[in-house]
C-alpha positions in Angstrom: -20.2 5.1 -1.8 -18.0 1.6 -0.9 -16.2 1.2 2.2 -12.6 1.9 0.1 -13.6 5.1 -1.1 -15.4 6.6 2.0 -11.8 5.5 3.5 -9.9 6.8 1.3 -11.6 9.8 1.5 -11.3 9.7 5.3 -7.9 9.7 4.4 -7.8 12.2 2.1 -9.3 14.6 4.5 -6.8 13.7 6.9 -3.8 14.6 4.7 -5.6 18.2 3.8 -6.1 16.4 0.1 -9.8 16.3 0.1 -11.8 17.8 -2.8 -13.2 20.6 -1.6 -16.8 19.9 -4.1 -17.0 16.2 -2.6 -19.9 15.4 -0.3 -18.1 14.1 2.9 -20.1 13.5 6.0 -18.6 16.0 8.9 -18.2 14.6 12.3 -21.0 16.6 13.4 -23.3 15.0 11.1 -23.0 11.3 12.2 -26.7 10.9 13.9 -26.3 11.8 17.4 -22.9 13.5 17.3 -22.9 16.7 19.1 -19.5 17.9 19.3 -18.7 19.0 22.7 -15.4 19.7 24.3 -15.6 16.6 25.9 -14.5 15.1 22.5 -10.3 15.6 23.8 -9.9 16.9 20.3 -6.5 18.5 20.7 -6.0 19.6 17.0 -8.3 22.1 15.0 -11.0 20.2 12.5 -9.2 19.6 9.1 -5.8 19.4 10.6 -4.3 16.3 10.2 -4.2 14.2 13.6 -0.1 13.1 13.3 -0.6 11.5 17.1 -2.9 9.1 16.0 -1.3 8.4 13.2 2.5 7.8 14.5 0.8 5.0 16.8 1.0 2.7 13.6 4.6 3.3 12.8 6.3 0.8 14.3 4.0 -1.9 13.2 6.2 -4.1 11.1 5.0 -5.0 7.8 6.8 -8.3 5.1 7.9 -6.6 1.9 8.3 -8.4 -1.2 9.6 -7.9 -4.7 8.9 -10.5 -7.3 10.9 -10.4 -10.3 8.3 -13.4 -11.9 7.4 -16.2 -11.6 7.5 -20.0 -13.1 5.5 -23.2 -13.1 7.2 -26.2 -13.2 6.9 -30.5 -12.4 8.6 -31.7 -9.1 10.4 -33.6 -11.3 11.7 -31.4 -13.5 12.8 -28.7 -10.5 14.9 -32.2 -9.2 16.7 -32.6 -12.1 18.2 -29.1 -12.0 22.1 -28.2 -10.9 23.5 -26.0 -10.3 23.9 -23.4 -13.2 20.4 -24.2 -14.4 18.2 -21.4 -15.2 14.6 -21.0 -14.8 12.6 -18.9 -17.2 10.3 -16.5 -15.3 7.0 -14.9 -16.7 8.8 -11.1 -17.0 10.8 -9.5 -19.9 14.0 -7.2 -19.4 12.9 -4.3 -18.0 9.4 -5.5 -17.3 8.6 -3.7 -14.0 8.6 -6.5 -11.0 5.2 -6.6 -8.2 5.6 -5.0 -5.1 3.9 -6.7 -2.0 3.0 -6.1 1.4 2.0 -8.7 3.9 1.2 -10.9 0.1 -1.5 -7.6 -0.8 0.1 -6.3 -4.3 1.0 -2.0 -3.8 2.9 -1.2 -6.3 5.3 -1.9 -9.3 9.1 -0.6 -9.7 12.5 -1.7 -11.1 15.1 -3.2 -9.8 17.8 -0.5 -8.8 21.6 -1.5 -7.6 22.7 0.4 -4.1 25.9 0.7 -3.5 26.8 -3.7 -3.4 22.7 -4.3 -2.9 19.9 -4.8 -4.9 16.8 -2.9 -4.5 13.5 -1.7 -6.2 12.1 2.0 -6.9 8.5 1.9 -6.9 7.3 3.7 -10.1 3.2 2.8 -9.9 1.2 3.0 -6.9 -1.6 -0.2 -7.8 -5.2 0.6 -6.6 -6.6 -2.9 -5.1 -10.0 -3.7 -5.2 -11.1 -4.5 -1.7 -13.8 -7.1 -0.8 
């Protein structure tokens, strides 16, 4: 099994979304684990552990939404004004990448809130993690 999947199956497990006919490894079967109830496990096994969890919520993460993108000369970008348009990679309705910390998530649309712009995420994307 690769690192992602055991993690996301760590994850999983977590949540209470695990598969119930996947072979996970317990806690009790990592060589040399006896659990004891020395372990400070304050939660029952399966629950999911929301203290340890909330300890990452404050961590601040860059979000970006690119609508597309465009390859262009030095020279040509200095002979714009303003009005110029630059054509970008996407078609109308074409759904834009969502990043975090420049690691593609997910893909959305562009949405208008109240005077702002911003993006509804319609596909999670699955990276494949080296």
């Amino acid at each position: 099994m690769s690192e992602e999947n055991q993690g996301q199956d760590d994850i999983d497990k977590l949540m209470g979304n695990a598969d119930k006919q996947e072979s996970g490894m317990e806690l009790d079967e990592i060589e040399g684990h006896q659990p004891n109830e020395s372990d400070g496990q304050d939660f029952q096994i399966g629950e999911p552990m929301a203290n340890d969890v909330t300890a990452i919520y404050d961590i601040p993460v860059q979000i970006s939404a690119v609508l597309g993108r465009s390859t262009m000369q030095v020279s040509q970008l200095l002979k714009m004004g303003r009005g110029a348009v630059i054509e970008l990679d996407r078609k109308v309705g074409e759904a834009i990448d969502i990043y975090v910390n420049n690691r593609l998530v997910a893909r959305g649309e562009v949405v208008v809130v109240e005077d702002k712009l911003g993006v509804t995420m319609t596909e999670i994307v699955k990276s494949d993690r080296s």
